[in-house]
N, C-alpha and C positions, 0 to 999 in steps of 0.2 A: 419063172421068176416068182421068188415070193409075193406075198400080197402084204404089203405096212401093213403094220399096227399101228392104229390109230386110236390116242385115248380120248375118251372123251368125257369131263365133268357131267354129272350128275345133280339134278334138285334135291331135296331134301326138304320133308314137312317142319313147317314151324308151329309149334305149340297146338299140335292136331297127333295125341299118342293116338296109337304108335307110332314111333317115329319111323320115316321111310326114308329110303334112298329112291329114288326113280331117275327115267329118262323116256320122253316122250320117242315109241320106234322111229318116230320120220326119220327122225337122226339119223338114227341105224340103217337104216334102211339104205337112206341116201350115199351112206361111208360104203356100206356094200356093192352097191350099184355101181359108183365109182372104180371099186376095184381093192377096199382099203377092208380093214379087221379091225370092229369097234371094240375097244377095249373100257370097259367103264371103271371111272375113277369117283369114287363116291368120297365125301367129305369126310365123313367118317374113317379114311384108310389113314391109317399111321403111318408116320415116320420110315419104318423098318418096311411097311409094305410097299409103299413111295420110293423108298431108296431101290429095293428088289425090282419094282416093275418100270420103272424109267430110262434106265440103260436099255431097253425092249421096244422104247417105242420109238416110232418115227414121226410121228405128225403127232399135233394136236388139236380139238374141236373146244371151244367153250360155247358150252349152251345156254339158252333163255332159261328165265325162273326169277327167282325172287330179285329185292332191292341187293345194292351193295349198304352197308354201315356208313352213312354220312361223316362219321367218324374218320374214317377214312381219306377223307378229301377236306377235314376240316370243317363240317360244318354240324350244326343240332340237327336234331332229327326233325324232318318234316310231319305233318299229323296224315299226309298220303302214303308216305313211305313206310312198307310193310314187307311179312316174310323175310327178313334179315335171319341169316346163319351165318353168324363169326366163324363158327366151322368152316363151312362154303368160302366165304369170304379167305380165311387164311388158306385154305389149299388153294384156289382157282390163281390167289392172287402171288403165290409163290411159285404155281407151275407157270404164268410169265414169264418171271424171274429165272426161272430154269431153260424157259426156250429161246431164252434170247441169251440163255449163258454158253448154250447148248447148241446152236441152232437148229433146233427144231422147227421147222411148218409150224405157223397157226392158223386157225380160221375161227375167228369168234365172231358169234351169233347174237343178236342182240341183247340182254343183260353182259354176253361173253366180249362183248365191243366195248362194254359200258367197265366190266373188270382190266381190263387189255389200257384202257384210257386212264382206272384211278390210281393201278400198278406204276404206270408212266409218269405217277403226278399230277394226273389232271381233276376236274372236277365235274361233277353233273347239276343237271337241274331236278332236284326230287320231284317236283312235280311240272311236265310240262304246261299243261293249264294254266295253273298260279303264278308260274316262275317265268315262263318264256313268252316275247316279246319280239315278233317278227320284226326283223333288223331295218327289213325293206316299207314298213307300213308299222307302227308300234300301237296301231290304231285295231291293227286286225287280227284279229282270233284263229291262234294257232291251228291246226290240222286236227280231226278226230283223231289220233294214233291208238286209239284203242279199238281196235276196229268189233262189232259185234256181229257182222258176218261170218260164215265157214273160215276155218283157218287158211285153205289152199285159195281165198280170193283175192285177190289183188284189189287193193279200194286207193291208194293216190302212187302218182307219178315220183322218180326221181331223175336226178339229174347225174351225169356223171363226168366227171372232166378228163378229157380223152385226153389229152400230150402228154404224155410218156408214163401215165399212172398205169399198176399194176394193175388194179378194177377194171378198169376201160379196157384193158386187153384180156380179161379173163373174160369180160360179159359180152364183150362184140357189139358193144351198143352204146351210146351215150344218152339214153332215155329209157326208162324200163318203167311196170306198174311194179308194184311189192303190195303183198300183207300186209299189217301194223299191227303191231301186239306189245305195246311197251308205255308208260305212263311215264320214264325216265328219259333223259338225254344227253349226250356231252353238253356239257357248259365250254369249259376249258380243255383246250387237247392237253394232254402230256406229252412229257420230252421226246421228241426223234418222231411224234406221231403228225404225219399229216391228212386232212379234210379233204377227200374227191369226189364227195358222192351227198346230195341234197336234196329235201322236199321241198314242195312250191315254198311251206312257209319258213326254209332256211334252216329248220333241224338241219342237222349232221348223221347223215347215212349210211358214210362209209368212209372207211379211213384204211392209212396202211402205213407202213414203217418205212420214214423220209428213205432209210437204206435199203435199199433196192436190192442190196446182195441177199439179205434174208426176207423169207417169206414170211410177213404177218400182216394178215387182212383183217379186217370184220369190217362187218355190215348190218343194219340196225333192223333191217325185217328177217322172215324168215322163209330161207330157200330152203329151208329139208320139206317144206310143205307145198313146194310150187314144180317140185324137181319131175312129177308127173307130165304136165304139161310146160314148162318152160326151160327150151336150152340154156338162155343164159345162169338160173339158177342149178342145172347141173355141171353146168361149167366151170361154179365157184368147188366144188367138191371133187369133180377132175381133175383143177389146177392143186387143189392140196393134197389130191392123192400123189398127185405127180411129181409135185414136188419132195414130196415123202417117198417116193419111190429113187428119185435122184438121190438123196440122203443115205438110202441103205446101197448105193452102189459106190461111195465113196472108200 
């Protein structure tokens, strides 16, 4: 059997020339391991190359990296919110819009959760610090989400709601630690998107698309860097392999 093509968005430097395109390997790594062909989709690709390499793919990955344009969702720019590529921003947030025309697998990674949610309509908190206010206690001070540990360490708990979500049956678990590497977070879900997956202080961790027929996850830490040691974050790249492998058998 083939192996999907899986593409995956790329970072891109902001106002640090030369300008780059990049993509941390975990990524890679993790798509391979699975079973999948990382295909990289750099901000920079036009029109005419987008159109050529999209009927090819099967899955999609969106990765961590800079802020989304507050613009976006409607709001001024916060003085936290940094690294914005309207570049970035206009591909990532059009190949949504293409997999869900399309259905293509998604699996979006935390910034890639955060595109996935403003494409839908919804909204963020540019800065969690400043902005967010634990629902359950408006008295207590949100969670470190920046964490300054190794990347592959796990530093707080989430929670995850097992009846009938998509999450709960790919992770085998309704409790897990994660990473945290993100200073942003859903405010507002957008349209068809539902909330299954939380930190102690009530972020949003993980979401998936209310319709069940198509596959689109994210999740707001990062499993390409825990996929060493943790089956349930190889299980989230399994399930999109797999799902992308169901795709090209149709």
């Amino acid at each position: 059997m083939t192996p999907p093509l899986i593409g995956v968005s790329t970072s891109i430097t902001v106002d640090r020339p030369p300008e780059r395109a990049y993509v941390n390997t975990a990524y890679l790594r993790a798509i391979q391991e699975a079973g999948g062909i990382p295909v990289l989709l750099p901000p920079e690709l036009d029109p005419a190359g987008l159109g050529a390499l999209w009927p090819r793919l099967d899955g999609l990955v969106l990765t961590g990296g800079g802020d989304i344009d507050p613009v976006r969702f409607g709001e001024e720019r916060h003085s936290a919110t940094s690294e914005v590529s309207p570049a970035r921003d206009d591909l990532e947030i059009g190949l949504v819009h293409r997999a869900l025309a399309d259905d293509v697998p998604v699996f979006a990674i935390c910034r890639g959760v955060q595109v996935v949610n403003v494409a839908l309509g919804g909204s963020l908190y540019q800065d969690i610090a400043d902005q967010y206010h634990d629902p359950a206690d408006s008295e207590r001070k949100p969670l470190r989400h920046s964490q300054t540990e190794p990347r592959e360490r796990p530093t707080h708990a989430v929670k995850v709601r097992g009846e009938g979500t998509r999450l709960g049956a790919i992770l085998g678990t309704l409790e897990l630690d994660v990473n945290s590497m993100h200073h942003q977070a859903i405010k507002t879900l957008g349209q068809g998107l539902t909330d299954v997956a939380w930190a102690p202080d009530g972020i949003v961790e993980g979401v998936e698309l209310a319709d069940g027929d198509r596959f689109v996850v994210g999740v707001q830490w990062h499993p390409e860097e825990l996929v060493a040691r943790d089956p349930a974050a190889r299980g989230l790249f399994a399930a999109l392999v797999g799902a992308a492998r169901g795709r090209t058998r149709r």
